[in-house]
N, C-alpha and C positions, 0 to 999 in steps of 0.2 A: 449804526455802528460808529459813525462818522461823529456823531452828535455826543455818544458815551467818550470817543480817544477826547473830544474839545472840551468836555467837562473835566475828568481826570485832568488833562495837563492847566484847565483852570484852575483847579481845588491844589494842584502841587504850586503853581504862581504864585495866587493866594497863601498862599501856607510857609512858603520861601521869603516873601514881602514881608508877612508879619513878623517872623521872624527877624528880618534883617534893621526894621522898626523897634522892636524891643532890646533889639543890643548895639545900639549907638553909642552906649556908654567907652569913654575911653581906657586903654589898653594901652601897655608896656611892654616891650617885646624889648628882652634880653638876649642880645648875641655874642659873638664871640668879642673876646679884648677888648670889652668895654662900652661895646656899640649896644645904643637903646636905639628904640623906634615907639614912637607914642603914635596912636591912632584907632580910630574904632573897632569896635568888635570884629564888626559884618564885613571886613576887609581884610582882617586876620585870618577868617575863617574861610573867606573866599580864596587868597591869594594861596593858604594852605590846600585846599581843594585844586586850585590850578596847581600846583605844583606837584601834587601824587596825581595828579590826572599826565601832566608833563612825562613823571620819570614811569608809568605804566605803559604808556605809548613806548617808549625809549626802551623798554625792556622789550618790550614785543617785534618791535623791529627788524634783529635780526631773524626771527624766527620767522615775520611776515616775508622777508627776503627769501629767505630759503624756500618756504612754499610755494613763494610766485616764480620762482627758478624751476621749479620741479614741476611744476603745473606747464610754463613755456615747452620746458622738455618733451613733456608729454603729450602735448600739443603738435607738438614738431614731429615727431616720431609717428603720430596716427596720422598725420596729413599724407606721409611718403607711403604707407601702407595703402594697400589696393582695395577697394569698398570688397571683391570675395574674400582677404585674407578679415576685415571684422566681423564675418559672419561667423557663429557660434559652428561648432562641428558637430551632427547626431552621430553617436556610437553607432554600429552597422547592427543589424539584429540578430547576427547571427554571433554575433560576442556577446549578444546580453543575455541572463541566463530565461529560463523559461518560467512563465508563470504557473505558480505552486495552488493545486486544488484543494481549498478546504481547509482549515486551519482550527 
């Protein structure tokens, strides 16, 4: 299994390199008020990648915050309970109803 995850992430290596090989050619990046920026492809398209990989983390955050606050909580909260109060409860038998013959 180990030998199939090192081929796969060799074959995406491979595949990323060549790529970044074939688009050396240079690039004009048009910004706001005038501002250019000349430079390769595979640096365009990389800096673009880090930069929605940037603002996808950024959005997730507070949400990640909230999680791990509510997780802490809950954590906190089962520590003060008493190992009989996590035991599950069985209904008594004489509340549950009787089994039905035959159907």
């Amino acid at each position: 299994m180990r030998i199939l995850v090192w081929l796969v992430r060799a074959v995406a290596f491979f595949a990323l390199f060549a790529f970044a090989l074939n688009n050396l050619h240079e690039v004009t990046l048009h910004a706001f008020f005038g501002v250019q920026w000349q430079g390769p492809m595979v640096l365009l398209v990389l800096g673009a990648l880090a930069l929605g990989c940037a603002c996808g983390a950024l959005a997730m955050l507070p949400s990640w915050w909230r999680h791990r606050a509510r997780a802490r909580r809950g954590a906190a909260r089962t520590s003060v309970l008493a190992p009989q109060d996590l035991e599950p409860s069985l209904p008594n038998s004489a509340s549950m109803p009787a089994p039905r013959d035959g159907l």
